[in-house]
DRENTORKOL-3810 file (N, C-alpha, C; in nm, 4 decimals):
REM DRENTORKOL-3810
@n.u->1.2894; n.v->-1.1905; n.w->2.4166; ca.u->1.4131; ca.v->-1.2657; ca.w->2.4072; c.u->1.5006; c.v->-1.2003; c.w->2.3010
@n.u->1.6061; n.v->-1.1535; n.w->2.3477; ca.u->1.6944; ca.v->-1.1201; ca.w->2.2336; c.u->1.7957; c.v->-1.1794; c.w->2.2239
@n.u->1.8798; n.v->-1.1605; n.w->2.1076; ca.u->2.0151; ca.v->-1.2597; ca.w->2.0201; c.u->2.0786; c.v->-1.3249; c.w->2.1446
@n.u->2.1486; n.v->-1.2080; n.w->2.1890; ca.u->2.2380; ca.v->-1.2345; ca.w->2.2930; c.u->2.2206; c.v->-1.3316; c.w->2.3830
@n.u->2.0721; n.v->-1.3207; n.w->2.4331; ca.u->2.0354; ca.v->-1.4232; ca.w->2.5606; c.u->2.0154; c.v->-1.5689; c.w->2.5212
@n.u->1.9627; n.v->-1.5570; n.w->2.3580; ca.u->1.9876; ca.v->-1.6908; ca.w->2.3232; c.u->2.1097; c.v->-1.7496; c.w->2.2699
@n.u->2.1982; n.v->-1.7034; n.w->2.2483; ca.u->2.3554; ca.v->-1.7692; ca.w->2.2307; c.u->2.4239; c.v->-1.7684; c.w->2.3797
@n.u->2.3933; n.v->-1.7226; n.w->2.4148; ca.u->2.4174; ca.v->-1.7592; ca.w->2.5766; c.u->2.4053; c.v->-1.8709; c.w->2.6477
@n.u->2.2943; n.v->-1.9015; n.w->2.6510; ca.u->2.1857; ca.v->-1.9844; ca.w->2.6750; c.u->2.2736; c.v->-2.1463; c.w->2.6155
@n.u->2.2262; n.v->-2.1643; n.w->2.5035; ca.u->2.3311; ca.v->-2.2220; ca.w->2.3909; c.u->2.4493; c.v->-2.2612; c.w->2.4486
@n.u->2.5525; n.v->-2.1403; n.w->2.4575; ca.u->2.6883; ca.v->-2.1744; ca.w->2.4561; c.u->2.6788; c.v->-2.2354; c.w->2.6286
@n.u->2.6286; n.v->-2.1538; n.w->2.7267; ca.u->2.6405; ca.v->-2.2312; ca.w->2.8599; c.u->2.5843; c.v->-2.3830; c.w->2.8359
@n.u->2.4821; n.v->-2.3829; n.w->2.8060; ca.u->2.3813; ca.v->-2.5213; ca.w->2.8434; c.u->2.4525; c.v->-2.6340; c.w->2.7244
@n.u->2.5080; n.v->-2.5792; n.w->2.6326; ca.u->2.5605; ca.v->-2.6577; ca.w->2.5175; c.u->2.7013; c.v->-2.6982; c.w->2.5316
@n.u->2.7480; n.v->-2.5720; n.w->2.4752; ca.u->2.9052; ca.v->-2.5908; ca.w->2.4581; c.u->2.9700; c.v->-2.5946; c.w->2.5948
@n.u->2.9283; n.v->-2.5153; n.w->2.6820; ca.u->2.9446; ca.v->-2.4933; ca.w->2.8115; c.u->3.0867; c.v->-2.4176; c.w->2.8635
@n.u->3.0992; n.v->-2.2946; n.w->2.7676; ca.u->3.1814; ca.v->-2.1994; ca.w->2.7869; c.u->3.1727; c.v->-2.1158; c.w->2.9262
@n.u->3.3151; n.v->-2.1281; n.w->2.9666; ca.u->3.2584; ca.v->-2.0786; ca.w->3.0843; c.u->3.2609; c.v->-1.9029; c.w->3.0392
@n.u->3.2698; n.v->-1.8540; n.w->2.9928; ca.u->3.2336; ca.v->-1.7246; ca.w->2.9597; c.u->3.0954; c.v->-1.6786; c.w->2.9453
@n.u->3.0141; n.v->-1.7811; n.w->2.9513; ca.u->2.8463; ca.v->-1.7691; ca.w->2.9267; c.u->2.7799; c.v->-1.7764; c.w->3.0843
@n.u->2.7325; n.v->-1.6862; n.w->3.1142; ca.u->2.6166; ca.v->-1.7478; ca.w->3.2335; c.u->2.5100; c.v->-1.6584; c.w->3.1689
@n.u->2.4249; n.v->-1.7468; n.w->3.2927; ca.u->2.2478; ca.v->-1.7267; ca.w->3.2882; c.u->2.2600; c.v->-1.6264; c.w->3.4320
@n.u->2.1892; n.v->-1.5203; n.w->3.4267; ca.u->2.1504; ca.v->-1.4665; ca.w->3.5700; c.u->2.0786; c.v->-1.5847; c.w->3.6691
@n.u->2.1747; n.v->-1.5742; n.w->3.8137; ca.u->2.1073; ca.v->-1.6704; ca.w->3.8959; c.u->2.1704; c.v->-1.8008; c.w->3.8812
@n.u->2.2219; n.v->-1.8047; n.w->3.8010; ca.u->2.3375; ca.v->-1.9591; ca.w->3.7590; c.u->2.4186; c.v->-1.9756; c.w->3.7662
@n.u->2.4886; n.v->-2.0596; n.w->3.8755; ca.u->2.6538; ca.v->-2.0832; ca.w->3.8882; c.u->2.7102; c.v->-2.0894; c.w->3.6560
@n.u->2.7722; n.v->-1.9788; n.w->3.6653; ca.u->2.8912; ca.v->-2.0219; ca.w->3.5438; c.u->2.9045; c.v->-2.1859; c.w->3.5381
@n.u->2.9734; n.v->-2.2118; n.w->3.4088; ca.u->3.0005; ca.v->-2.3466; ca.w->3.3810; c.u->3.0930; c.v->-2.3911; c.w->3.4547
@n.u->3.1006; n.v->-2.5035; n.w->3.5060; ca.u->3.2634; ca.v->-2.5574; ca.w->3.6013; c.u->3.3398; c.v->-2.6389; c.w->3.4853
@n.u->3.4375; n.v->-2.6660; n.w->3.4538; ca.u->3.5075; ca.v->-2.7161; ca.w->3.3348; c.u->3.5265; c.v->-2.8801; c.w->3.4156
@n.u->3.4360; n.v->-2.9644; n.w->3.3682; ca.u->3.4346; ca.v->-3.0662; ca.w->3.3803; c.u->3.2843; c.v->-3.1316; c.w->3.4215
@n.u->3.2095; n.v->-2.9977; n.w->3.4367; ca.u->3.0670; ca.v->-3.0430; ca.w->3.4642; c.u->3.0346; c.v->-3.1174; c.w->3.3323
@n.u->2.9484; n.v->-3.2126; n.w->3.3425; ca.u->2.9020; ca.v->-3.2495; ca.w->3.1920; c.u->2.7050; c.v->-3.1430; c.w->3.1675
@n.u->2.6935; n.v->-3.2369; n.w->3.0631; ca.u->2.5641; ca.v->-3.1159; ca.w->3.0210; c.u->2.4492; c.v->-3.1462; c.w->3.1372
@n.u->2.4070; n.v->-3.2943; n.w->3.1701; ca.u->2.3206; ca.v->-3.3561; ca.w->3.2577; c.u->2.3247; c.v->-3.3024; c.w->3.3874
@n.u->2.4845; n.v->-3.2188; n.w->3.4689; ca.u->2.4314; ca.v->-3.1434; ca.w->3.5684; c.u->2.4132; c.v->-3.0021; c.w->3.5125
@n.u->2.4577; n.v->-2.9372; n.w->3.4135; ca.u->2.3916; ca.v->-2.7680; ca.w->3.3571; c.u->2.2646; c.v->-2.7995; c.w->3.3526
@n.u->2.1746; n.v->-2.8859; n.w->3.2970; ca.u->2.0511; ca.v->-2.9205; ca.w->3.2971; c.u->1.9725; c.v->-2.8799; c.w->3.4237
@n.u->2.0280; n.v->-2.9726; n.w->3.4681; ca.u->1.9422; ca.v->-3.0377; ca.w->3.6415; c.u->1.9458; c.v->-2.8551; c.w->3.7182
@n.u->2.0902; n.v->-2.7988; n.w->3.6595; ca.u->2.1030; ca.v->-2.6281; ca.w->3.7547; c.u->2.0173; c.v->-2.5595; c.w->3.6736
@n.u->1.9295; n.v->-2.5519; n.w->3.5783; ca.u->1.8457; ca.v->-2.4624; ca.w->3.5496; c.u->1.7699; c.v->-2.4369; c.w->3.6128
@n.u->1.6774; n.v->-2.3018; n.w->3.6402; ca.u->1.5562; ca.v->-2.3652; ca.w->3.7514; c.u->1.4763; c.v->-2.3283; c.w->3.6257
@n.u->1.3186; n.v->-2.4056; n.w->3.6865; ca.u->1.2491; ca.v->-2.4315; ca.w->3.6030; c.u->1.1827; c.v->-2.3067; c.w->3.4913
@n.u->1.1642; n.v->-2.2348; n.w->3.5271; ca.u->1.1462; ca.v->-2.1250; ca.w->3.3791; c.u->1.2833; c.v->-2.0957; c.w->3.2860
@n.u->1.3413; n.v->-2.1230; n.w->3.3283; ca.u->1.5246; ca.v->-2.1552; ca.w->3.2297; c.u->1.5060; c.v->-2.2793; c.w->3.1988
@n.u->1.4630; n.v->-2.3523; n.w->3.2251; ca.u->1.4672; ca.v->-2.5029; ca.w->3.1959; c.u->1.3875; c.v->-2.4822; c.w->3.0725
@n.u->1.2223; n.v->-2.4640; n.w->3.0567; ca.u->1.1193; ca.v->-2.4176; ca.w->2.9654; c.u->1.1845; c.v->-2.3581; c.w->2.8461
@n.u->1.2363; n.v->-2.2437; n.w->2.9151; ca.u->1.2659; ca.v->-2.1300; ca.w->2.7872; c.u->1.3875; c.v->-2.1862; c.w->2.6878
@n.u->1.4993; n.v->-2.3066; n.w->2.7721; ca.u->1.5955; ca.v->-2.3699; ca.w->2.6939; c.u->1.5162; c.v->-2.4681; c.w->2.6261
@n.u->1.4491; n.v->-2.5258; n.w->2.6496; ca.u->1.3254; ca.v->-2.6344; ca.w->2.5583; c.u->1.2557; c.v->-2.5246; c.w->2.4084
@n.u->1.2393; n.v->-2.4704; n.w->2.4450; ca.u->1.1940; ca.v->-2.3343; ca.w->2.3090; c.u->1.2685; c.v->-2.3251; c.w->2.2536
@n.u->1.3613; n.v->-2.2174; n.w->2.3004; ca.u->1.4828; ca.v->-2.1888; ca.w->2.2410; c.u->1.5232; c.v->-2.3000; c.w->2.1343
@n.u->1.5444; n.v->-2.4415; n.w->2.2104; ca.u->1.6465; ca.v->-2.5462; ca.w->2.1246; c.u->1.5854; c.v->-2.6108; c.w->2.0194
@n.u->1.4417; n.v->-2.5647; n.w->1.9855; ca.u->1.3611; ca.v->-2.5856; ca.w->1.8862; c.u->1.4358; c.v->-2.5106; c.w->1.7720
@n.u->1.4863; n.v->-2.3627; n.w->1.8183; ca.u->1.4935; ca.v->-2.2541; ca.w->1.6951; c.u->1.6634; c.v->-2.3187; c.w->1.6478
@n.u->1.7375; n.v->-2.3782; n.w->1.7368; ca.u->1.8844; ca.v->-2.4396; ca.w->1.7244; c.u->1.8344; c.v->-2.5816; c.w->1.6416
@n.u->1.7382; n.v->-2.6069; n.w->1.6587; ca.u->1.6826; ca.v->-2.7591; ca.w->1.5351; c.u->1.6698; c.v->-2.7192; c.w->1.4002
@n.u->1.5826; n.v->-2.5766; n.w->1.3913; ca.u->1.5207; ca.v->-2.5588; ca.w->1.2561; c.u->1.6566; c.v->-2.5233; c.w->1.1827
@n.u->1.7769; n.v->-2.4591; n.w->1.2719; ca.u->1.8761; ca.v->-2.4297; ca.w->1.1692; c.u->2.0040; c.v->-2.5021; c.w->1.2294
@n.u->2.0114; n.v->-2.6136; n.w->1.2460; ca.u->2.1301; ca.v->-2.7103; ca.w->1.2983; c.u->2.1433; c.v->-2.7435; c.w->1.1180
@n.u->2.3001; n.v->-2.7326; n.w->1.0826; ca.u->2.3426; ca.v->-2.7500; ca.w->0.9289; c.u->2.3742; c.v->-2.8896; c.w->0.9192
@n.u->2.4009; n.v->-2.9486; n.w->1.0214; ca.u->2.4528; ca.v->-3.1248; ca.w->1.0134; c.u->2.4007; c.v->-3.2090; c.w->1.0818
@n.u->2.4106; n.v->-3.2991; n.w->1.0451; ca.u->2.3598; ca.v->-3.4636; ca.w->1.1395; c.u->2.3854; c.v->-3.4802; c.w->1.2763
@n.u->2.5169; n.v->-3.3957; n.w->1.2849; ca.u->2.5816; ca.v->-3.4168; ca.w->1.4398; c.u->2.5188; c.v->-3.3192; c.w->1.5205
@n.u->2.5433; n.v->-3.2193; n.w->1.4283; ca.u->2.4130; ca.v->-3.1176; ca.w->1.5386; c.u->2.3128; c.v->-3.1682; c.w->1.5875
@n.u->2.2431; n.v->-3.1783; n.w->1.4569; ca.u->2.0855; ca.v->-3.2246; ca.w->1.5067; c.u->2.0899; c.v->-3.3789; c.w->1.5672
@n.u->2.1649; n.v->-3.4090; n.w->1.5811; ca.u->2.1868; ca.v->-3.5568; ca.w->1.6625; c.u->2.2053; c.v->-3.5324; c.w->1.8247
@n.u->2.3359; n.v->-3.4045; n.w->1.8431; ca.u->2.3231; ca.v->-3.3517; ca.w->2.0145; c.u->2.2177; c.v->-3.2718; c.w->2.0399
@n.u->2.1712; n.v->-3.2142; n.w->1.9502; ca.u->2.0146; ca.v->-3.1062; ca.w->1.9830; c.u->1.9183; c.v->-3.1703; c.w->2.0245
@n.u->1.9067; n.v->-3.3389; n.w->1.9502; ca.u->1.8196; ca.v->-3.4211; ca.w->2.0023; c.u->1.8414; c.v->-3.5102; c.w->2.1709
@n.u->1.9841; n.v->-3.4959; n.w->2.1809; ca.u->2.0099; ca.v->-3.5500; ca.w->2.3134; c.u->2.0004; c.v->-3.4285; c.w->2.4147
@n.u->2.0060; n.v->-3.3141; n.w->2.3540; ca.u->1.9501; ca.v->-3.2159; ca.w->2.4983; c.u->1.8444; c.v->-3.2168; c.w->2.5267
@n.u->1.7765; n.v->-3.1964; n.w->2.4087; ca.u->1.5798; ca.v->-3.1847; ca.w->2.4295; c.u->1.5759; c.v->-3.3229; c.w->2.4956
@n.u->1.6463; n.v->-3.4384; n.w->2.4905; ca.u->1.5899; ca.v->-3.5258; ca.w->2.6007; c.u->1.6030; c.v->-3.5522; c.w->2.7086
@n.u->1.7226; n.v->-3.4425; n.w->2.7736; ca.u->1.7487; ca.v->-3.4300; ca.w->2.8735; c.u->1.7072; c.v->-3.3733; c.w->2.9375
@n.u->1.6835; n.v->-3.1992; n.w->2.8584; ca.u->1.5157; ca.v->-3.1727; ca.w->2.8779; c.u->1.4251; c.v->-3.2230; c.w->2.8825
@n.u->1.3473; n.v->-3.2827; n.w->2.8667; ca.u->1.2106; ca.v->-3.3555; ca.w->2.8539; c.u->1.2430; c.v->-3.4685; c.w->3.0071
@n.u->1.3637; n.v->-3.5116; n.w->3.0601; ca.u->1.3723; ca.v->-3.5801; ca.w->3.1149; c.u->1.4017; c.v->-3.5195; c.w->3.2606
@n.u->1.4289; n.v->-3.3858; n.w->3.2334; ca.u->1.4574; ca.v->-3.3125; ca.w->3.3532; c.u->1.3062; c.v->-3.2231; c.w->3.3746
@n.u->1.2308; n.v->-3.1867; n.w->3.2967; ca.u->1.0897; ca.v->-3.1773; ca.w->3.3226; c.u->0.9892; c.v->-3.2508; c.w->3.4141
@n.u->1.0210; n.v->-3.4101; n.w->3.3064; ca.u->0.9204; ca.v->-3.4745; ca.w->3.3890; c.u->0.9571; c.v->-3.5172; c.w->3.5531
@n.u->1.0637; n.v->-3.4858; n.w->3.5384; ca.u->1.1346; ca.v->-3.5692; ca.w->3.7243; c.u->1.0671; c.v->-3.4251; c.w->3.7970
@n.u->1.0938; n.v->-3.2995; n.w->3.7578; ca.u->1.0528; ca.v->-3.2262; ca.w->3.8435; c.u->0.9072; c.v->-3.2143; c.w->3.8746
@n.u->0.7811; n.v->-3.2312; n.w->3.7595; ca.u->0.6160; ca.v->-3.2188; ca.w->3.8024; c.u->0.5983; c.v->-3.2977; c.w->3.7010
@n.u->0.5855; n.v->-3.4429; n.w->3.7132; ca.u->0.5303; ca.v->-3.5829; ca.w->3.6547; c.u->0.4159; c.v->-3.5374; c.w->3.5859
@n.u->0.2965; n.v->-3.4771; n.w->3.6889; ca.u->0.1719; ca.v->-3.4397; ca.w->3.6710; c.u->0.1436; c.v->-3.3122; c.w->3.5648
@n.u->0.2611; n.v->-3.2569; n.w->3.5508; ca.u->0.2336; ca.v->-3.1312; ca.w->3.4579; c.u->0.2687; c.v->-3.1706; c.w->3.3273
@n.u->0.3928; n.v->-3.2748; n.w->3.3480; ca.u->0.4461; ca.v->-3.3049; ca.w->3.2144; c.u->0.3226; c.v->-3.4086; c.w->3.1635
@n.u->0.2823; n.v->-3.4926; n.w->3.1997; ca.u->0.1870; ca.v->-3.5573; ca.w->3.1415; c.u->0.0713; c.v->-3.4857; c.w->3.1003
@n.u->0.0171; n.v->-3.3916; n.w->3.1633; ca.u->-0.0751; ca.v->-3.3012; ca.w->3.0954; c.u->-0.0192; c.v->-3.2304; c.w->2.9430
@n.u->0.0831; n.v->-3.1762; n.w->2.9766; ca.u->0.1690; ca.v->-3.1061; ca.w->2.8431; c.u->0.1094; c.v->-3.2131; c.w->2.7451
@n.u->0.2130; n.v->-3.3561; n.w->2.7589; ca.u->0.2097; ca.v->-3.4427; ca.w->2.6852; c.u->0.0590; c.v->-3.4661; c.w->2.6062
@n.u->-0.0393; n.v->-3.5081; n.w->2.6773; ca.u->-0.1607; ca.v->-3.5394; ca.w->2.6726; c.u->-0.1992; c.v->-3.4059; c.w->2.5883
@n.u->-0.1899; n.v->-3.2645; n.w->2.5519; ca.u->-0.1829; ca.v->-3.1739; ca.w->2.5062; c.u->-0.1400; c.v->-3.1878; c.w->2.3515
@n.u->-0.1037; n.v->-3.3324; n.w->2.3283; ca.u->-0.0335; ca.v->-3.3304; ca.w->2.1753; c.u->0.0818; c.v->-3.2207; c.w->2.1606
@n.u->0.1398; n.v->-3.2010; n.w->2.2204; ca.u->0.2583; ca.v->-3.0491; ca.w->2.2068; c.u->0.3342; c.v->-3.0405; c.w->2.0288
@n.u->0.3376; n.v->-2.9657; n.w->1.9869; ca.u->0.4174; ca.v->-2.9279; ca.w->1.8747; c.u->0.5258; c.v->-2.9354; c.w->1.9092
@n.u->0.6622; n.v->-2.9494; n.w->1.8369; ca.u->0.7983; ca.v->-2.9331; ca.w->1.8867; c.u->0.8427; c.v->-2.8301; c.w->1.9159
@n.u->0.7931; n.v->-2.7262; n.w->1.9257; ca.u->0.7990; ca.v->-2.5760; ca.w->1.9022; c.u->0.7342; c.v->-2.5116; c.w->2.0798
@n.u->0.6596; n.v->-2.6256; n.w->2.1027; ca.u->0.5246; ca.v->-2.5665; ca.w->2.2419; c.u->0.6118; c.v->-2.5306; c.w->2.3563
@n.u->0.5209; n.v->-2.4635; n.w->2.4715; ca.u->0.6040; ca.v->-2.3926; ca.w->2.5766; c.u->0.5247; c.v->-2.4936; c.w->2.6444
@n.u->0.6192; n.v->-2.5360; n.w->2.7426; ca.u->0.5603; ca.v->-2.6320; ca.w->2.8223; c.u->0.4975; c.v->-2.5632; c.w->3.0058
@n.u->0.5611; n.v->-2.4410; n.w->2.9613; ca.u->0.5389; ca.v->-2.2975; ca.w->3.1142; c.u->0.4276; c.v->-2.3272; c.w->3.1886
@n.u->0.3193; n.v->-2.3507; n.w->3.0832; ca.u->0.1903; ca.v->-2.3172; ca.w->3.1565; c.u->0.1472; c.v->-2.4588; c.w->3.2403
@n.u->0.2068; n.v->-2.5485; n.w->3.1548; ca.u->0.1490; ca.v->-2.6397; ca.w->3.1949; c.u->0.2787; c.v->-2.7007; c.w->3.3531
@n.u->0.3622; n.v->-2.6525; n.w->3.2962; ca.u->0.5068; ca.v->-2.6906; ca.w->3.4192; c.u->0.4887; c.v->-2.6233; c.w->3.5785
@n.u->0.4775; n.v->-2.5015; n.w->3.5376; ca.u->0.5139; ca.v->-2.3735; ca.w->3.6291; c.u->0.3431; c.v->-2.3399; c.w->3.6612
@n.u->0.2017; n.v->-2.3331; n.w->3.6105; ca.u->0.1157; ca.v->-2.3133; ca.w->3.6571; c.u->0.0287; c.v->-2.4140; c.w->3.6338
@n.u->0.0661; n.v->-2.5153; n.w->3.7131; ca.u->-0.0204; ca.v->-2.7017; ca.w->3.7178; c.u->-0.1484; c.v->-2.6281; c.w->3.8006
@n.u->-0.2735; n.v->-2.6902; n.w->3.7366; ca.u->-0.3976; ca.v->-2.6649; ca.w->3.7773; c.u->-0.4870; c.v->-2.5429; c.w->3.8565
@n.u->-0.4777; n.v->-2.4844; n.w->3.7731; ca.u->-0.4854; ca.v->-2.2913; ca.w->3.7853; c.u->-0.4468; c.v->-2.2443; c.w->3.9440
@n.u->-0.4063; n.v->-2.3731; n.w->4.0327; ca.u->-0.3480; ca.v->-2.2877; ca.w->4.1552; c.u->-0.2191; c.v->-2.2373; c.w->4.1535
@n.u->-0.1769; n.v->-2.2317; n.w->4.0673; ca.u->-0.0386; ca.v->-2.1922; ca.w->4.0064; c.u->0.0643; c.v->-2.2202; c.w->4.0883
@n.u->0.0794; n.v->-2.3068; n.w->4.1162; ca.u->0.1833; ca.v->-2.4516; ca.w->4.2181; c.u->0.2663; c.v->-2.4342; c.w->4.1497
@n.u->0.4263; n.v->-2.4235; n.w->4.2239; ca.u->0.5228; ca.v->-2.4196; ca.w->4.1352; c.u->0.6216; c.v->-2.4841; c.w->4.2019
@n.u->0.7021; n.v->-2.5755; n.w->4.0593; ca.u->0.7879; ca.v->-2.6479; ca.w->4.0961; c.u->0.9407; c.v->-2.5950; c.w->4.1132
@n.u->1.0487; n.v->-2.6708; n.w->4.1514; ca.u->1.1959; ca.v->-2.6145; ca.w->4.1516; c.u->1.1987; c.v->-2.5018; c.w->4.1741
@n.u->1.2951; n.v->-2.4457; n.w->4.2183; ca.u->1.3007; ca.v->-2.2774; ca.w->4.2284; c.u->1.3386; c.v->-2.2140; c.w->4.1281
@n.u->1.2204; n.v->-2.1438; n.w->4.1353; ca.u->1.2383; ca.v->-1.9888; ca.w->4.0574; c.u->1.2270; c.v->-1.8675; c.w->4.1058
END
C-alpha cells in the first residue's frame, strides 16, 4: 500500500472528491452521500478501507474527525456484516483489535474460500 492509494481511498470514500477513484469504481457522483460509496466498494476495498481508517483514527487531530471516522467504520462494519453475516460474526467472535483485517475471515469464510460481493 502506498501514500497515494491511501489518500485516495480517503478523499473518494470520505470527502468524496470527484477527482479520486479506486480502480474498478464508478468516480464520486456529486450528490452521492458516503452510505452509497460504501455499499460500491467491492469487498476487498471494503476490508482494506476498514484498515486503512484505523491509520486516519490514530492521527485524526480533532473531535470532529474522530467523530466522522467513527461513523464510517460503522458503516463499514455495517456494510460487512449485510454482505457474509457468517464471516462477520466469526471476525467478531475473534475478539478483533481495531487495527484487524477482517479479509480472511470476509473473503475466505471456512477454508472453501467462498466469496462474497464482487471482486
Amino acid at each position: 500500500m502506498n501514500e497515494s492509494w491511501f489518500r485516495r481511498v480517503f478523499r473518494w470514500v470520505g470527502a468524496g472528491r470527484s477527482e479520486a477513484t479506486l480502480p474498478g469504481v464508478q468516480p464520486h457522483v456529486e450528490g452521492a452521500d458516503i452510505n452509497e460509496r460504501v455499499r460500491h466498494l467491492n469487498s476487498a476495498q471494503l476490508c482494506r478501507a476498514w484498515r486503512i481508517s484505523f491509520l486516519a483514527v490514530i492521527s485524526a487531530k480533532t473531535a470532529a474527525e474522530l467523530e466522522e471516522l467513527a461513523r464510517k467504520r460503522r458503516l463499514y462494519l455495517e456494510e460487512m456484516e449485510s454482505r457474509n453475516p457468517t464471516g462477520f460474526a466469526c471476525w467478531l467472535a475473534s475478539s478483533p483489535a481495531a487495527s484487524s483485517d477482517p479479509e480472511p475471515y470476509l473473503l475466505h469464510q471456512d477454508a472453501g474460500r467462498r466469496r462474497f460481493g464482487s471482486l
